[in-house]
C-alpha positions as CSV (number, residue, x, y, z in Angstrom):
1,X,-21.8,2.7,6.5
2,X,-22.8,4.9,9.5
3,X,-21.5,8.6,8.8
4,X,-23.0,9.5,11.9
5,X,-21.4,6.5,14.4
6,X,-18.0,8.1,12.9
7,X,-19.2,11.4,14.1
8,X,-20.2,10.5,17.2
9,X,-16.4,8.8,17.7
10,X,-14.7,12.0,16.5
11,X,-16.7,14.1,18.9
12,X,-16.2,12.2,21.6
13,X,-12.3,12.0,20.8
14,X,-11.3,14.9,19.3
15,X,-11.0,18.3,20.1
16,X,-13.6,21.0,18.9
17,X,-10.1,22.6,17.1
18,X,-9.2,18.8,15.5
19,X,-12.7,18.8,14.4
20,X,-12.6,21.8,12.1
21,X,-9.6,20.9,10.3
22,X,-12.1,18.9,8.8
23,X,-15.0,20.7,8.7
24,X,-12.3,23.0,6.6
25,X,-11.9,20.2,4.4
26,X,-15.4,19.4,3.7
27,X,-16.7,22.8,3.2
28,X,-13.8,23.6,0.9
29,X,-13.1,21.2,-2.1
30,X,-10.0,23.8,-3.3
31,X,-8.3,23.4,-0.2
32,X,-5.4,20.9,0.3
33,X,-6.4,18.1,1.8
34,X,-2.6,16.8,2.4
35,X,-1.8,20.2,4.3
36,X,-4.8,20.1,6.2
37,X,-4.5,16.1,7.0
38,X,-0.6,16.5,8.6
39,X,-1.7,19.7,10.4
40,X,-4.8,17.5,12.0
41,X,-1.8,14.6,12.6
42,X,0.5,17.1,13.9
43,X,-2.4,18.8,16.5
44,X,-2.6,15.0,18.1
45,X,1.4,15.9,18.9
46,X,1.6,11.4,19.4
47,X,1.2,8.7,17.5
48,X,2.2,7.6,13.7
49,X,0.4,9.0,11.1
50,X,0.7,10.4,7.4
51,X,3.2,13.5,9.2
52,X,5.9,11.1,10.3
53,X,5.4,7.9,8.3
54,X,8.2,8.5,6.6
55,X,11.7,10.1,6.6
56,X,12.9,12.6,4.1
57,X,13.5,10.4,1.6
58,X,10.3,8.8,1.3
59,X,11.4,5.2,3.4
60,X,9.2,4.3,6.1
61,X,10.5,5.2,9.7
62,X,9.7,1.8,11.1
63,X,11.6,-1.6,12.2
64,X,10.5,-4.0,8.8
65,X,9.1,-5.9,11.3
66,X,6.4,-3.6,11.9
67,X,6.0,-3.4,8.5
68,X,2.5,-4.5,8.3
69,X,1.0,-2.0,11.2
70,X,2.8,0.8,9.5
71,X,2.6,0.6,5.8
72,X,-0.9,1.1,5.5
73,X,0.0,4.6,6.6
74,X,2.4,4.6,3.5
75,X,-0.1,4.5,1.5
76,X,-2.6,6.8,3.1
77,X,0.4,9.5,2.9
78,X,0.3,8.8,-0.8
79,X,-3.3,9.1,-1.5
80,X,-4.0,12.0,0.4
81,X,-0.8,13.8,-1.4
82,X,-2.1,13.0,-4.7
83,X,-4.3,15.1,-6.9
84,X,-7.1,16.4,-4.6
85,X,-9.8,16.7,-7.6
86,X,-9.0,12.9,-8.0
87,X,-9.2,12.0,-4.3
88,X,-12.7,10.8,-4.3
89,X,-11.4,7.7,-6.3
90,X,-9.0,7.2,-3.9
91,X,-11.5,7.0,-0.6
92,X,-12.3,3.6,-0.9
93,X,-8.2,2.7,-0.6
94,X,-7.8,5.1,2.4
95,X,-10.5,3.7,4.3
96,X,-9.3,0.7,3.1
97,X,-5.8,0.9,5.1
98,X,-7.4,2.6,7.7
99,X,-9.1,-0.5,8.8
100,X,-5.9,-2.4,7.4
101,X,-3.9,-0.7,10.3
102,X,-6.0,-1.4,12.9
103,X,-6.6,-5.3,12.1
104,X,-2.4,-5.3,12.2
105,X,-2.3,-3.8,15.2
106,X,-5.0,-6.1,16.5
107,X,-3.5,-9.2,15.5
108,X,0.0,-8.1,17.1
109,X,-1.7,-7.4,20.5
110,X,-4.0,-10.5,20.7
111,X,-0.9,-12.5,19.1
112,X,-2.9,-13.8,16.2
113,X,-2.6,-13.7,12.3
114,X,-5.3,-14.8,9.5
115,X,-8.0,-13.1,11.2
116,X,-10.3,-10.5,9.8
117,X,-10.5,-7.7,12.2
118,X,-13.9,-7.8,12.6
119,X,-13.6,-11.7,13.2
120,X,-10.5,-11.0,16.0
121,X,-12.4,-8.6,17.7
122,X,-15.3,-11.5,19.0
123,X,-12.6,-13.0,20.5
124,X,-12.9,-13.3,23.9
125,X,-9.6,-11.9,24.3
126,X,-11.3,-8.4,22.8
127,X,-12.9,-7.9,26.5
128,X,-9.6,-8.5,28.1
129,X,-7.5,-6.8,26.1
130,X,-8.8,-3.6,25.2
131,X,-11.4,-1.3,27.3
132,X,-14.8,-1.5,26.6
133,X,-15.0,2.2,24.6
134,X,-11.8,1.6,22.8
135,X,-13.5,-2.1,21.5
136,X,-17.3,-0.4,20.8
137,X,-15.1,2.6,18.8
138,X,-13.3,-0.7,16.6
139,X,-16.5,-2.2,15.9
140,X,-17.4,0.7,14.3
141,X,-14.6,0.9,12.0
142,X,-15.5,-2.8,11.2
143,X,-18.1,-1.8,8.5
144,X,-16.8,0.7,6.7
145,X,-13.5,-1.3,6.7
146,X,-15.2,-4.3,5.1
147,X,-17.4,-2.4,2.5
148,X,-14.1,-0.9,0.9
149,X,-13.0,-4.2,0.9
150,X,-15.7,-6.2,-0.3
151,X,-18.9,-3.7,-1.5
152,X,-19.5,-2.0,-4.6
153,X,-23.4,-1.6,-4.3
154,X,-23.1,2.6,-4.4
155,X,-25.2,4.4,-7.3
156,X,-23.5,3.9,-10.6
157,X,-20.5,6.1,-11.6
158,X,-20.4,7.5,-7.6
159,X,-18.5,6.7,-5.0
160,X,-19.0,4.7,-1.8
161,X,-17.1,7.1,0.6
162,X,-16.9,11.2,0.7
163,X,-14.2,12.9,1.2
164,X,-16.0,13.9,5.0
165,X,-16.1,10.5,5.8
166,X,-13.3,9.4,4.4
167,X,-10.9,12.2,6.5
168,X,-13.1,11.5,9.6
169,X,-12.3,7.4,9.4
170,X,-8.6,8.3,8.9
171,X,-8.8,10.6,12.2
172,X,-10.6,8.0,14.4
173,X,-8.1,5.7,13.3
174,X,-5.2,8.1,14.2
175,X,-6.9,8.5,17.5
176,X,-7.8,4.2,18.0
177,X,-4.1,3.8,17.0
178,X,-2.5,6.2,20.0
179,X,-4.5,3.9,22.3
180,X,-3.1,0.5,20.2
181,X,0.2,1.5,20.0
182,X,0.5,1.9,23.9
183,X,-0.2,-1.8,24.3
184,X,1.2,-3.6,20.9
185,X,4.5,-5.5,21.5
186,X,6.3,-3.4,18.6
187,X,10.2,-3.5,17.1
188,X,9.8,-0.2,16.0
189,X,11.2,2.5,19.3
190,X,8.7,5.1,19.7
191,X,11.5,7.8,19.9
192,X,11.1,7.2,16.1
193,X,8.1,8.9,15.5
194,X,9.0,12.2,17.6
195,X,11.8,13.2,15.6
């Protein structure tokens, strides 16, 4: 995978204050990466992400019918929560519904289902549907998407992703999503998310 492509997203997406919450995060293994994760979320003030997912009680905010965009972020709310000293186990699985959300929320807007995302987005639809940044950005995502799916060719006893990498994925995913969500036929009102 391409650290650097991710980067080069985040950079061009984020601000240069969204960028060091996770310059924070990398340069600081005892900090808490939960806390820093929802304060990134909350700094992009739209969107879904592990800050709203759910209500109060744990349940997920959205219609069951959007269950498969939203859950993904479920989960990524409870990896990131759990013991940060562990989290490096856990990158694969965040990166993993990272790319899990995004093919969801690809499949709802092209109106397709049993299609890999990387597969959906050489569609012809891709070049109507979505601008030409927004599909180069998904592309990207693609690889890193598939090797937590499918690779395990990383040094023995290491891991495939970083923690760097793993937070920047999630935020160009956050960011990809805002521009999704806009134009996804969804059940779930997006008053939801603001409260």
């Amino acid at each position: 995978m391409n650290k650097d492509q991710l980067l080069e997203i985040a950079m061009r997406r984020l601000t240069r204050e969204q960028l060091n919450f996770f310059e924070d995060i990398n340069n600081n293994d005892e900090e808490n990466i939960f806390r820093q994760v929802c304060m990134f979320d909350l700094s992009l003030n739209d969107g879904v992400g592990i800050h709203n997912i759910n209500r109060n009680d744990n349940t997920g905010r959205y219609h069951t019918k959007d269950r498969d965009i939203f859950r993904p972020f479920q989960y990524i709310h409870a990896y990131f929560k759990m013991d940060h000293q562990q989290i490096e186990w856990l990158t694969r699985e965040i990166i993993h519904m990272c790319g899990l959300h995004l093919e969801s929320l690809i499949k709802r807007i092209f109106k397709i289902s049993r299609i890999p995302l990387g597969q959906a987005l050489s569609y012809k639809i891709a070049s109507i549907k979505l601008n030409d940044l927004l599909y180069k950005d998904l592309k990207v995502i693609v690889k890193p998407y598939n090797d937590a799916k499918h690779s395990l060719w990383q040094e023995k006893d290491s891991h495939m992703f970083d923690i760097y990498t793993t937070v920047l994925c999630y935020a160009v995913t956050r960011k990809l999503s805002i521009e999704l969500l806009n134009i996804a036929d969804l059940y779930t009102p997006e008053y939801v998310w603001k409260n």
